[in-house]
C-alpha angles and dihedrals in degrees: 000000000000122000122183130187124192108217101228097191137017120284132204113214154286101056118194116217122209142192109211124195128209120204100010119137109209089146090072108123102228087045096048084054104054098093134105111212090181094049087049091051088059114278092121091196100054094104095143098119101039096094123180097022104034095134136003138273092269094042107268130134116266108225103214088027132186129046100294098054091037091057092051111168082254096178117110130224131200123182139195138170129239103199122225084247090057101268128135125222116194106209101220139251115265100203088064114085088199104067110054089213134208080231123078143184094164100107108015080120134072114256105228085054095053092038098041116014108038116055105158126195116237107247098230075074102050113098094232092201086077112025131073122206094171125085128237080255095063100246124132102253114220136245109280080231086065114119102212083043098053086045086053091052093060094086124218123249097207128042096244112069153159124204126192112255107170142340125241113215099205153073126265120210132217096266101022123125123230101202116188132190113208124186102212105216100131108104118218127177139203116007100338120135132197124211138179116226127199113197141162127196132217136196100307089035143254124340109275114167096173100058078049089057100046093044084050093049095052102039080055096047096046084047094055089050092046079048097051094040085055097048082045094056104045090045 
C-alpha cells in the first residue's frame, strides 16, 4: 500500500511518525493480563500469567509469549522524500548500522522500558526443542528487546490509538512529497481501521486535543460547583 502526504508549510525536525488504530480494543481486561513481565526481564519459562496463549499448539513454550505479544502491530513501513526541486531522499533503513539514517527507530521507546524491563535472550541460546518463537498465526515473533515490540506492549487505555513507529531526522519543506510503503499484514477485523500520523512538538510538546478537552470539562465542572456552593452560602 502506498500512502503519500503533500507537505503544505514548512516544518522544523524531528518528525515523529505513528501508526493509529481505530476500533481496537487493547484496554480489555483478559487481554491487558496476558502478559508475562518475568518472562519479559529475562526468566524464559515464567509463563503463569499468559493465559490463553502460554505455549504453542505442540506444547512448547511461546517466547513472547500471551495476547499482547502475540498480536504484535506486524506491518512494515518504509518511507522517502520527493523534494519540492525534484530530488528524491530515501529515508534509511534503520536496521543497517552503516548508514546513520534520517530514519530512526532507536528511541521510540522509553528508556526505562529498553534499560530495565525488556532483556531478551539471543536466540543462538534458546533450546529451540522447547521454546516457540513463532505465533498460532504462523509469524516469526520478535525479540522482547525489540523497540516496535516494547512500544506495542504499553497498552492503550482507549480504543482509538497511535502509537510511535519511527523518527524522521530532517527537515520538510512547503511543496515536498512524504511517500510511504506499507506492507499491510497486520489483520484487523470489524470496523477497525489503520492510519498512518505525521506529527512534530514544540516547547511545551506534541498536539493532544483530547488532554485539552478533559482539562476544559473539568475546570468548567469544578467552576459551576464553586458557582453553586457561592450562590448556597449567600442565600
Amino acid at each position: 500500500i502506498n500512502v503519500n502526504i503533500s507537505i503544505d508549510q514548512d516544518i522544523n525536525g524531528p518528525l515523529y511518525v505513528y501508526y493509529k488504530l481505530d476500533n481496537f480494543f487493547q484496554n480489555h481486561r483478559l487481554y491487558v493480563k496476558s502478559r508475562s513481565n518475568d518472562q519479559l526481564s529475562g526468566d524464559i519459562y515464567k509463563t503463569d500469567n499468559c493465559n490463553p496463549l502460554s505455549s504453542s499448539d505442540d506444547g512448547r513454550v511461546l517466547y513472547p509469549c500471551g495476547l499482547i505479544a502475540n498480536s504484535f502491530f506486524n506491518d512494515t513501513i518504509s518511507g522517502a522524500v520527493m523534494k519540492a526541486d525534484g530530488s528524491f531522499l530515501h529515508l534509511g533503513d534503520p536496521h543497517s548500522p552503516s548508514e546513520n539514517p534520517l530514519w530512526k527507530k532507536t528511541g521510540i521507546a522509553t528508556s526505562w522500558d529498553t534499560e530495565d524491563r525488556y532483556k531478551g535472550t539471543p536466540p543462538a541460546f534458546l533450546p529451540n526443542s522447547s521454546i516457540s518463537t513463532f505465533s498460532p498465526n504462523g509469524f516469526q515473533l520478535p525479540s522482547v528487546t525489540d523497540e516496535d515490540f516494547i512500544v506495542w506492549m504499553r497498552t492503550a487505555a482507549l480504543p482509538i490509538f497511535k502509537k510511535l513507529y519511527r523518527i524522521i531526522h530532517t527537515d520538510l519543506k512547503k511543496g515536498d512529497l512524504l511517500m510511504f510503503n506499507i506492507s499491510n499484514t497486520f489483520e484487523i477485523g470489524g470496523d477497525s481501521k489503520k492510519f498512518i500520523v505525521i506529527s512534530n512538538t514544540s516547547w511545551i510538546g506534541g498536539k493532544n486535543p483530547f488532554l485539552g478537552l478533559v482539562f476544559l470539562t473539568i475546570g468548567t465542572f469544578c467552576g459551576f460547583l464553586a458557582l453553586v456552593f457561592l450562590i448556597k452560602q449567600l442565600i
